[in-house]
C-alpha positions as a Markdown table, in Angstrom:
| # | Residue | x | y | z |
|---|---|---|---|---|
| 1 | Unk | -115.3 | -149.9 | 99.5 |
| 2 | Unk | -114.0 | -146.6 | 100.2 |
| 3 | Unk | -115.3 | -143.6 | 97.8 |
| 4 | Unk | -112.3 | -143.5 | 95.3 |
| 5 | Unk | -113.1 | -147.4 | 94.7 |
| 6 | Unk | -116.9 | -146.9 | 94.4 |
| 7 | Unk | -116.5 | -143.7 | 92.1 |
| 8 | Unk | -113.7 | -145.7 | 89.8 |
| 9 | Unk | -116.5 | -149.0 | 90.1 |
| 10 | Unk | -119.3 | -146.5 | 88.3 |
| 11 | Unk | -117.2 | -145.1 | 85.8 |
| 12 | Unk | -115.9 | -148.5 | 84.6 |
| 13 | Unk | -119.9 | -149.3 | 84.1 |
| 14 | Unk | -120.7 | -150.1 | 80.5 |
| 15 | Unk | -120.5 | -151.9 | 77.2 |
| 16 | Unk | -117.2 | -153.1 | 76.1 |
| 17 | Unk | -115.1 | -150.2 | 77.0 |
| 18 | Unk | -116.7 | -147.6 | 77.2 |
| 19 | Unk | -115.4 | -144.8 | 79.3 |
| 20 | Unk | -117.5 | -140.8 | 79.5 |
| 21 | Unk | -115.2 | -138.3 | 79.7 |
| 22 | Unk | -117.8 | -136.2 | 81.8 |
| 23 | Unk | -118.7 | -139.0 | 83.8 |
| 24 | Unk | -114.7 | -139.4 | 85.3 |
| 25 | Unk | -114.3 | -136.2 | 84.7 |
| 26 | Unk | -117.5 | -135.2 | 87.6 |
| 27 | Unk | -116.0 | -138.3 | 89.3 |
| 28 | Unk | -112.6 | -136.6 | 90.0 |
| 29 | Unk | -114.2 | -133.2 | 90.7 |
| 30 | Unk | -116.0 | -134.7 | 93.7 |
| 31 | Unk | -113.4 | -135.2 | 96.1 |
| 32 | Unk | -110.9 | -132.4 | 95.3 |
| 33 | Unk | -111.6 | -130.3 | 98.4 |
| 34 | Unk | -110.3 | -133.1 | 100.3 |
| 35 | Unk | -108.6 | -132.2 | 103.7 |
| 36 | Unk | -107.6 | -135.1 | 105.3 |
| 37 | Unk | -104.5 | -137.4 | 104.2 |
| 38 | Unk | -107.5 | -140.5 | 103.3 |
| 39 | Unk | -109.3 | -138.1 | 101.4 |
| 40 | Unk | -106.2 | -136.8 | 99.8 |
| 41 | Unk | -105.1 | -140.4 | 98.9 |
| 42 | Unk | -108.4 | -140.9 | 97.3 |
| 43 | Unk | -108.0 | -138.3 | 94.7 |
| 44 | Unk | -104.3 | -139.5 | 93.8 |
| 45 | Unk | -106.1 | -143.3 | 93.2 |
| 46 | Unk | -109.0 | -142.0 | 91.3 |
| 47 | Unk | -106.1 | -139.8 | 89.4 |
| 48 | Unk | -103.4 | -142.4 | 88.6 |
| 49 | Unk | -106.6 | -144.3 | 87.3 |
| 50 | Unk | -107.7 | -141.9 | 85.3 |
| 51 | Unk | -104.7 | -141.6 | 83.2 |
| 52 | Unk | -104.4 | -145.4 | 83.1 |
| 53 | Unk | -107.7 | -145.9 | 81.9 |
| 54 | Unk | -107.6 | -143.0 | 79.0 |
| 55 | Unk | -104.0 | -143.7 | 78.3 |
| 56 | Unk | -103.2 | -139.7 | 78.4 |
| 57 | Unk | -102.9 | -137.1 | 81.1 |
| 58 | Unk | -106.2 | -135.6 | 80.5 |
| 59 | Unk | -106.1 | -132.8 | 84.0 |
| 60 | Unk | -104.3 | -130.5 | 82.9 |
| 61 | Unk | -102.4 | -129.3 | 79.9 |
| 62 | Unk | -99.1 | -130.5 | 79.1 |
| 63 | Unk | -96.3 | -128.9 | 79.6 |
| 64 | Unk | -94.7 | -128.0 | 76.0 |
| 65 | Unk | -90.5 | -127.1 | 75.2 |
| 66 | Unk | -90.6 | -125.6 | 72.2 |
| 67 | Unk | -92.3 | -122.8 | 69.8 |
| 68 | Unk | -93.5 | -125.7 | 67.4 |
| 69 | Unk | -95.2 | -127.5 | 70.9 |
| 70 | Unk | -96.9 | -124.8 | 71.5 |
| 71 | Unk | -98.2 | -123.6 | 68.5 |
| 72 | Unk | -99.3 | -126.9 | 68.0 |
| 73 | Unk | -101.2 | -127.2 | 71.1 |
| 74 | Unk | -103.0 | -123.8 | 70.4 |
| 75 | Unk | -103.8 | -124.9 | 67.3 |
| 76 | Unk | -105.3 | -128.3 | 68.3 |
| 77 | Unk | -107.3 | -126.4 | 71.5 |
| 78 | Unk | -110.4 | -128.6 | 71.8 |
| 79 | Unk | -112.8 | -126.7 | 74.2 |
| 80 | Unk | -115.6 | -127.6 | 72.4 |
| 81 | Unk | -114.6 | -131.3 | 71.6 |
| 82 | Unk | -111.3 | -133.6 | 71.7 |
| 83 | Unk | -108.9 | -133.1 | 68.9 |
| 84 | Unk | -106.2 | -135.8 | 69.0 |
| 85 | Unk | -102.5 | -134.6 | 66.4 |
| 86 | Unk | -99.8 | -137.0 | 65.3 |
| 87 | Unk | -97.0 | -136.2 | 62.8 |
| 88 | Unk | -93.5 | -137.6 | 62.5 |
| 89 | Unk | -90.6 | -136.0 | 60.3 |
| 90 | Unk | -89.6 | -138.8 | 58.0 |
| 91 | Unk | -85.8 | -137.5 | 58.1 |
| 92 | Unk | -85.2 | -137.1 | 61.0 |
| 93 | Unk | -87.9 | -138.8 | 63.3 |
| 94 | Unk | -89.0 | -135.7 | 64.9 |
| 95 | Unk | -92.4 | -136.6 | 66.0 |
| 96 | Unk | -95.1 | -134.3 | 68.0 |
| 97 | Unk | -98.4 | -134.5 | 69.3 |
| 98 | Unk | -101.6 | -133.5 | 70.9 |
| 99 | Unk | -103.6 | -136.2 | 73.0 |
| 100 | Unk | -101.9 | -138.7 | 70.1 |
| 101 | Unk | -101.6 | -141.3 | 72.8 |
| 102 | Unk | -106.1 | -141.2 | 73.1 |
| 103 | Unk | -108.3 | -143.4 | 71.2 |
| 104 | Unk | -110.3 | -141.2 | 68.2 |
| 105 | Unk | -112.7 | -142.9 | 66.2 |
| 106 | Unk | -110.5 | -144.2 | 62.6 |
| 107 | Unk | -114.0 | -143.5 | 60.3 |
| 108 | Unk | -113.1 | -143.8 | 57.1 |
| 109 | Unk | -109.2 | -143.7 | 58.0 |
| 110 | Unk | -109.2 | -147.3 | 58.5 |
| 111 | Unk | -109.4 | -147.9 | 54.6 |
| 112 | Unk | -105.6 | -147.4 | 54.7 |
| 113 | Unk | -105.1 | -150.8 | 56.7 |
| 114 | Unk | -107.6 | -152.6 | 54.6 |
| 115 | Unk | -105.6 | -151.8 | 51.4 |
| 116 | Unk | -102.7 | -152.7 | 53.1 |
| 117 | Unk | -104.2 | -155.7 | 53.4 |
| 118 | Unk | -105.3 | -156.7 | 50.2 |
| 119 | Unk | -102.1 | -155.8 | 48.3 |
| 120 | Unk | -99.8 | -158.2 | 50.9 |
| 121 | Unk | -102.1 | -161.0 | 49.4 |
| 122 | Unk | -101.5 | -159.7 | 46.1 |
| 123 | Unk | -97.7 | -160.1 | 46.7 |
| 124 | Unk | -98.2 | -163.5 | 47.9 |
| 125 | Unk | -99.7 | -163.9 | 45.1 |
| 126 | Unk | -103.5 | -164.8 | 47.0 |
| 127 | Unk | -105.2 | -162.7 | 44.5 |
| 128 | Unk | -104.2 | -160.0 | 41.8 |
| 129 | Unk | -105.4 | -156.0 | 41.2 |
| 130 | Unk | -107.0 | -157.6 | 38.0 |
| 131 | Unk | -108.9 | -160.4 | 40.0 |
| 132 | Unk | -112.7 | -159.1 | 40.1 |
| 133 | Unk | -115.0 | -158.7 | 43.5 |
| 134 | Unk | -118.4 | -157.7 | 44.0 |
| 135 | Unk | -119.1 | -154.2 | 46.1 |
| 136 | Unk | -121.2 | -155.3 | 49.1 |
| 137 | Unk | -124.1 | -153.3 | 49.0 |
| 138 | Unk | -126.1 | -152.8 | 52.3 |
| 139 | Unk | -129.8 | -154.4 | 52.9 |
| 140 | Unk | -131.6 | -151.9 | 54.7 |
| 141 | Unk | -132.1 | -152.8 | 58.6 |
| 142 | Unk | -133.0 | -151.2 | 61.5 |
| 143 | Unk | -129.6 | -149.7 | 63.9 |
| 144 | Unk | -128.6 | -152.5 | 66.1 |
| 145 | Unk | -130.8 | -155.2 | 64.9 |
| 146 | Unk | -127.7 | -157.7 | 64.0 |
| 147 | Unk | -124.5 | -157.8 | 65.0 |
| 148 | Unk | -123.4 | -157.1 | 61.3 |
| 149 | Unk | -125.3 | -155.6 | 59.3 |
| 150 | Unk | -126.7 | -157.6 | 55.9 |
| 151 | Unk | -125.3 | -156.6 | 52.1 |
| 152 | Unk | -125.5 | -158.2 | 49.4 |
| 153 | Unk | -123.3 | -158.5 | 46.1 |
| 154 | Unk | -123.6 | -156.1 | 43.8 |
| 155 | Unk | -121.6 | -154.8 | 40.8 |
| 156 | Unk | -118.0 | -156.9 | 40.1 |
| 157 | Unk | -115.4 | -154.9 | 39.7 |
| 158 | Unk | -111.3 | -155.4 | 39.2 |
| 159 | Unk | -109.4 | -155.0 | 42.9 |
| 160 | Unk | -107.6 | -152.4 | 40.7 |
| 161 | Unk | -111.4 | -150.1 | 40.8 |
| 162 | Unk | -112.0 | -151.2 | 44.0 |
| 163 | Unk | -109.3 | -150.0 | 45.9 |
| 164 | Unk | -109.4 | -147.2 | 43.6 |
| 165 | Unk | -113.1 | -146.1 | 44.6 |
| 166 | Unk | -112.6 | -146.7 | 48.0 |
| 167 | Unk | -109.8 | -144.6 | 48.8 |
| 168 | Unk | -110.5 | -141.6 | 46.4 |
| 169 | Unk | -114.1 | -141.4 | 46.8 |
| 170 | Unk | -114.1 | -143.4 | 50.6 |
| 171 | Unk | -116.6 | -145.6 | 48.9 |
| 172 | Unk | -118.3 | -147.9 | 51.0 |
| 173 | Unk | -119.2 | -150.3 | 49.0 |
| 174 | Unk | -116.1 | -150.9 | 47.9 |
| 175 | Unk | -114.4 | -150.9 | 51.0 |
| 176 | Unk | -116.4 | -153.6 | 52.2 |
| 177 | Unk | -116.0 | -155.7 | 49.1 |
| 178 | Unk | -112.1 | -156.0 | 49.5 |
| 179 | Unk | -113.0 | -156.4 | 53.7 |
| 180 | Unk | -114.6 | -159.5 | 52.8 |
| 181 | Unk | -112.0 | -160.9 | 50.6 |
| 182 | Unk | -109.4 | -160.4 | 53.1 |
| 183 | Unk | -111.3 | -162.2 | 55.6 |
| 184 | Unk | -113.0 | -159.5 | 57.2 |
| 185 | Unk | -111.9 | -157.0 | 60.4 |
| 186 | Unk | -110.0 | -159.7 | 62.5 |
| 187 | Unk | -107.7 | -160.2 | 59.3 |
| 188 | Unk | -107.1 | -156.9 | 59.0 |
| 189 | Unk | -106.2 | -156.5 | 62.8 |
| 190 | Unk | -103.9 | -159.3 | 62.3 |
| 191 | Unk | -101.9 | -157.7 | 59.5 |
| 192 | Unk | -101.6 | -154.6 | 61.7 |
| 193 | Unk | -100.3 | -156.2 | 64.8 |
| 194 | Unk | -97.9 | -158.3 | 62.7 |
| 195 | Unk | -96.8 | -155.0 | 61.4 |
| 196 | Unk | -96.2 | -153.7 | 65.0 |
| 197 | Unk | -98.6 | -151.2 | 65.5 |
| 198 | Unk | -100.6 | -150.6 | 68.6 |
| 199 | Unk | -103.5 | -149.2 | 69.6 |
| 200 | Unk | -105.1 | -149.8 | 66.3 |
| 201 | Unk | -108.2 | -151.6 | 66.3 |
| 202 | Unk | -111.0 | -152.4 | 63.6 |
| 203 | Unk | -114.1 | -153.7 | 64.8 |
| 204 | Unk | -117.0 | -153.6 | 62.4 |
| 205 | Unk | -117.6 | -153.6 | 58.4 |
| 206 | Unk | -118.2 | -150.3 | 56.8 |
| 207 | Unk | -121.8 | -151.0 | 56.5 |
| 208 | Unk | -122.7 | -152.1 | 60.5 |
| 209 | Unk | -120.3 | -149.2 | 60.9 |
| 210 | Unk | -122.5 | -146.5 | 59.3 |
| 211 | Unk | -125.9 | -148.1 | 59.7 |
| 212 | Unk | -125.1 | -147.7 | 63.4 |
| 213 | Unk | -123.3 | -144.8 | 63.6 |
| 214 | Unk | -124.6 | -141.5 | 66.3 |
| 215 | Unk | -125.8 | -143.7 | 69.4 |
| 216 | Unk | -122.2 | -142.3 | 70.8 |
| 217 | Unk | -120.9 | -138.5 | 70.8 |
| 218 | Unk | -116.9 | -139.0 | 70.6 |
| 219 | Unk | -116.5 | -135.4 | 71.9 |
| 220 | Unk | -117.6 | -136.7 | 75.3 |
| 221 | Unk | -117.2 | -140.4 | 74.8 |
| 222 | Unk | -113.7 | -142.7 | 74.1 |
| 223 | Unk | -114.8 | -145.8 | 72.6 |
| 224 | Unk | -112.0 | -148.3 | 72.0 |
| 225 | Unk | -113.8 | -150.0 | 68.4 |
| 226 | Unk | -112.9 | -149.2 | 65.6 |
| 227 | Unk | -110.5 | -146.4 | 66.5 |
| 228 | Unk | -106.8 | -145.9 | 66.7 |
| 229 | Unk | -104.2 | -143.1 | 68.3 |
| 230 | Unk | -103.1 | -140.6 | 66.4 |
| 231 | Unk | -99.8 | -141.7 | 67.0 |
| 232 | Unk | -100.6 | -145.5 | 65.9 |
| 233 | Unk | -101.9 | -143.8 | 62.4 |
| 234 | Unk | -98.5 | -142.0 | 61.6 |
| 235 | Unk | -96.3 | -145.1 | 62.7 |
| 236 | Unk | -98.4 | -147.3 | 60.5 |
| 237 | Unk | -98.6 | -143.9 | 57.4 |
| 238 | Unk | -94.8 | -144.0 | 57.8 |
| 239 | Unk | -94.2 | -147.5 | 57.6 |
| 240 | Unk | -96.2 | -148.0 | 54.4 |
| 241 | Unk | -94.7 | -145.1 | 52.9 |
| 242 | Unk | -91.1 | -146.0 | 53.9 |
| 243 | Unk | -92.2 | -149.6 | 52.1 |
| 244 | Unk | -91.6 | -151.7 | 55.6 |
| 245 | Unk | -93.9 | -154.3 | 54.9 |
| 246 | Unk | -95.4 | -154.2 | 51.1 |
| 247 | Unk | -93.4 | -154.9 | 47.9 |
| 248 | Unk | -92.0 | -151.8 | 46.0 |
| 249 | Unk | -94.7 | -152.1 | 43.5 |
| 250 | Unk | -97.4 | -152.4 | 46.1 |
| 251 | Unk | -96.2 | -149.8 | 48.4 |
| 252 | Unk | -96.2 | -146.9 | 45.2 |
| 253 | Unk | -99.7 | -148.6 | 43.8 |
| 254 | Unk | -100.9 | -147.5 | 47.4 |
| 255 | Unk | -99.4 | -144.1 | 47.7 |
| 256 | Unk | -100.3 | -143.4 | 43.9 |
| 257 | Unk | -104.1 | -143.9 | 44.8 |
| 258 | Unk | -103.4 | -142.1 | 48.2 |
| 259 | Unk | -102.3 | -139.3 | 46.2 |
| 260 | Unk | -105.5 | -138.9 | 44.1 |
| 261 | Unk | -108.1 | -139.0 | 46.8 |
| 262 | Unk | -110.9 | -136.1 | 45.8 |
| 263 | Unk | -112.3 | -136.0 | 49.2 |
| 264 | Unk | -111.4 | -133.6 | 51.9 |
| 265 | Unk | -110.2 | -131.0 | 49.7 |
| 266 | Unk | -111.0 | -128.5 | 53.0 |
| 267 | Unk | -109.1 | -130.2 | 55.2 |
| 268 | Unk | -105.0 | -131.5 | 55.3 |
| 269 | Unk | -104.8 | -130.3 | 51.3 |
| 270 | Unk | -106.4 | -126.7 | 52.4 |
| 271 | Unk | -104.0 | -126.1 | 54.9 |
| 272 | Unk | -100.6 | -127.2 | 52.9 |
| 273 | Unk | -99.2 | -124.7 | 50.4 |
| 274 | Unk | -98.9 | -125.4 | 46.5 |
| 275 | Unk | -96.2 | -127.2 | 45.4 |
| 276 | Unk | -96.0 | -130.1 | 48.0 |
| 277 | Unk | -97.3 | -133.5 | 47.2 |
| 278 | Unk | -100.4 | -134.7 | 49.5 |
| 279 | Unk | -101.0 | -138.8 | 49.9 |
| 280 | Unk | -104.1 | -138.7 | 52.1 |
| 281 | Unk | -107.2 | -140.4 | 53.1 |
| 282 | Unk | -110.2 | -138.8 | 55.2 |
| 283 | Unk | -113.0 | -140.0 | 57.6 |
| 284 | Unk | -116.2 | -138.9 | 58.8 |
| 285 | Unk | -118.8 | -139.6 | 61.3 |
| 286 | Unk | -121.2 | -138.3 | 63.4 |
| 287 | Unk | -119.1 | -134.9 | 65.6 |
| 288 | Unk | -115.8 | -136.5 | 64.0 |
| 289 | Unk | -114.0 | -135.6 | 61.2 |
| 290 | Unk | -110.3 | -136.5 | 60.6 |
| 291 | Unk | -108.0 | -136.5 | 57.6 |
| 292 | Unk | -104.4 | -138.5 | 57.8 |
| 293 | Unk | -101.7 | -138.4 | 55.1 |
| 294 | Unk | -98.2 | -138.2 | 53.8 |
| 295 | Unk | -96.8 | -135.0 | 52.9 |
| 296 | Unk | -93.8 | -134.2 | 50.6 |
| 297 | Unk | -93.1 | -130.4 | 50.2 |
| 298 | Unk | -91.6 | -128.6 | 47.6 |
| 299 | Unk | -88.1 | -129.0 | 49.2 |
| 300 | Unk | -88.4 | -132.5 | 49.2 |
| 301 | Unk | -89.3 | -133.1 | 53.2 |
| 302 | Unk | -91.6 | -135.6 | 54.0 |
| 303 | Unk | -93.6 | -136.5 | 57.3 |
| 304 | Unk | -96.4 | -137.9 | 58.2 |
| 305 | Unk | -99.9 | -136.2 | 60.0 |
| 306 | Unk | -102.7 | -137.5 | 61.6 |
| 307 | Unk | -105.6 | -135.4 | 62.6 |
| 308 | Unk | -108.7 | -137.1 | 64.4 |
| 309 | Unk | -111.0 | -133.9 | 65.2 |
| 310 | Unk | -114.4 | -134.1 | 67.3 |
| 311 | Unk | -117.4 | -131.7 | 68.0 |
| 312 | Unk | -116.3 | -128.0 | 67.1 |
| 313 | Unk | -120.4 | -127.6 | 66.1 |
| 314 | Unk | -119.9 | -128.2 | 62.7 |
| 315 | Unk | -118.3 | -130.7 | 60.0 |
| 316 | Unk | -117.4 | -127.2 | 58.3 |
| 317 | Unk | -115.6 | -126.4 | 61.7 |
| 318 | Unk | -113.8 | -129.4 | 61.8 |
| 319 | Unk | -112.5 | -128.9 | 58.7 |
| 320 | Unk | -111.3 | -125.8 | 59.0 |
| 321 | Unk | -109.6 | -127.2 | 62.4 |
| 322 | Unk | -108.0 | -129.3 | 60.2 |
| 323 | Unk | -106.5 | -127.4 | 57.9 |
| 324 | Unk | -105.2 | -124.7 | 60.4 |
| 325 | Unk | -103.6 | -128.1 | 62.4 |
| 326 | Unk | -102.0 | -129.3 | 59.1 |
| 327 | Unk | -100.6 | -125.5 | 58.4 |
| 328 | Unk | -99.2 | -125.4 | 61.7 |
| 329 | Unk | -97.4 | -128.7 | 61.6 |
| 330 | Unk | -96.0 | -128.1 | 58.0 |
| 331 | Unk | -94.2 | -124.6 | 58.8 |
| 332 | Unk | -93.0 | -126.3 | 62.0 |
| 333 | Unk | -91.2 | -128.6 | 60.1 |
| 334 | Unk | -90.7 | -126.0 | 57.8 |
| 335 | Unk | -89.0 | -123.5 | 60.0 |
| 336 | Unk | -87.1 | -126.8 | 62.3 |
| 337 | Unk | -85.5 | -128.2 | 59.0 |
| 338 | Unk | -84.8 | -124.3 | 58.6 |
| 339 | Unk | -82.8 | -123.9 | 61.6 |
| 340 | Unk | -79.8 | -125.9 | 63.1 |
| 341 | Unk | -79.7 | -129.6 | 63.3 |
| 342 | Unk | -81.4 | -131.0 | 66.0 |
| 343 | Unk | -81.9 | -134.9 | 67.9 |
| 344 | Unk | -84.8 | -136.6 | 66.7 |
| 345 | Unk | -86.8 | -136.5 | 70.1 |
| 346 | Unk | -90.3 | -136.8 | 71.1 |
């Protein structure tokens, strides 16, 4: 085994898929002085894995076109973390991003998928917004100790409250009450692959999710569960919004809720200007913070944002990352829509 196949062997060590960014990244540092043609080839197979592996060119920076790019990309500079962006234009497909091709942990963006969910039951009929479910209410247990944590029922409550609670408030409790009616995280998988979306995946309940929460640092670490692209969020954002795969009815019950969420006031609604219409729903967990959404401006625009943030040294840092990122992407649409007509392009 030659030393490109042994150093790609060590990083692949690990649970599941578990990859260190510092760990690669220390890998590929190694044999850069290369001066032979073996040595040389070594650091293009360690390379070319790399970027399979991670799904994104993570070497260097990109190379950026236009004024909106690159005020995107200096707004999204994550020396002190990974910050993934994803936003499409709704009009005209116009989409950019930053890493939105890398995993990011979903938190509490997955909530989204899980209302999604419920309400295609409810328009086959499966169950109704006025059928009553208990919240799932954790039992205490140590991190770890089960492969899903233990809840119990607690308070019934109308689907209606439910998804209410859990998408204005992120509610937990909640969240993991409609989860169980829907048949739990493989269910919810299912109705996002049937919807065509990739690089989406939800591993865990709410409660498992949180009770074992900070054994990982996503700044430094990509961990395929429970996480999604930035890219993957805004396809699926648009879909729902553009009604793809939900009734009429179900589609504006979900944006209507959307639109009231009371968390994250700091972050994608701090960074929009009054007057435009915000459909959003946040996440948090240990170093990550992230808020995705619909926005409809004053002029009647409309696109869809994703922003998965990471490290920074503070939640009140990643927030205001947020918002900045949000600003940024808003008057680029702003100032493109502006301007002369242009090809949709990515």
């Amino acid at each position: 085994m030659n030393r490109a196949d042994n150093l790609l062997a060590r990083c692949r060590k690990g649970t599941g898929r578990l990859v260190s960014i510092a760990v690669f990244a220390a890998a590929l540092l190694l044999p850069l002085g290369a001066a032979n043609a073996g040595e040389t080839a070594d650091v293009a197979k360690v390379q070319s894995s790399f970027d399979s592996l991670f799904g994104t060119e993570l070497r260097g920076p990109p190379v950026y076109s236009t004024l909106f790019e690159h005020q995107l990309a200096a707004a999204a500079e994550a020396s002190e973390g990974r910050i993934g962006v994803a936003a499409v234009d709704l009009k005209t497909g116009r989409t950019i991003d930053v890493l939105g091709d890398q995993r990011f942990p979903m938190a509490s963006t997955s909530k989204i998928a899980i209302a999604a969910t419920f309400l295609e039951g409810v328009d086959k009929g499966k169950w109704s917004l006025t059928s009553e479910f208990p919240m799932m209410i954790p039992v205490r247990s140590q991190p770890f100790s089960s492969p899903v944590a233990p809840v119990r029922a607690g308070q019934y409550m109308t689907a209606e409250k439910l998804m209410e609670l859990m998408l204005t408030r992120s509610n937990n409790y909640a969240t993991d009450g409609l989860l169980r009616v829907v048949g739990g995280p493989a269910a919810v998988n299912a109705w996002v692959r049937k919807a065509g979306i990739k690089d989406w995946h939800l591993d865990h309940d709410i409660a498992t999710l949180v009770r074992d929460d900070g054994a990982l640092d996503p700044a430094r670490v990509i961990d395929d569960r429970d996480s999604a692209t930035p890219l993957a969020m805004v396809h699926l954002l648009a879909g729902l919004y553009e009604g793809k795969w939900l009734s009429k009815k179900s589609r504006d019950t979900l944006m209507s809720i959307m639109g009231r969420c009371v968390t994250g006031r700091r972050r994608i609604p701090a960074g929009i200007p009054d007057g435009a219409t915000i459909h959003h729903k946040t996440g948090s967990l240990h170093n990550t913070s992230s808020d995705v959404g619909i926005v409809e401006t004053a002029d009647g625009d409309v696109f869809a944002v994703a922003i998965y943030v990471t490290g920074q040294g503070s939640r009140p840092n990643r927030e205001t990352r947020i918002a900045s990122i949000a600003r940024t992407v808003y008057n680029g649409y702003q100032t493109e829509s502006a301007g002369a007509p242009r090809t949709a392009a990515r």
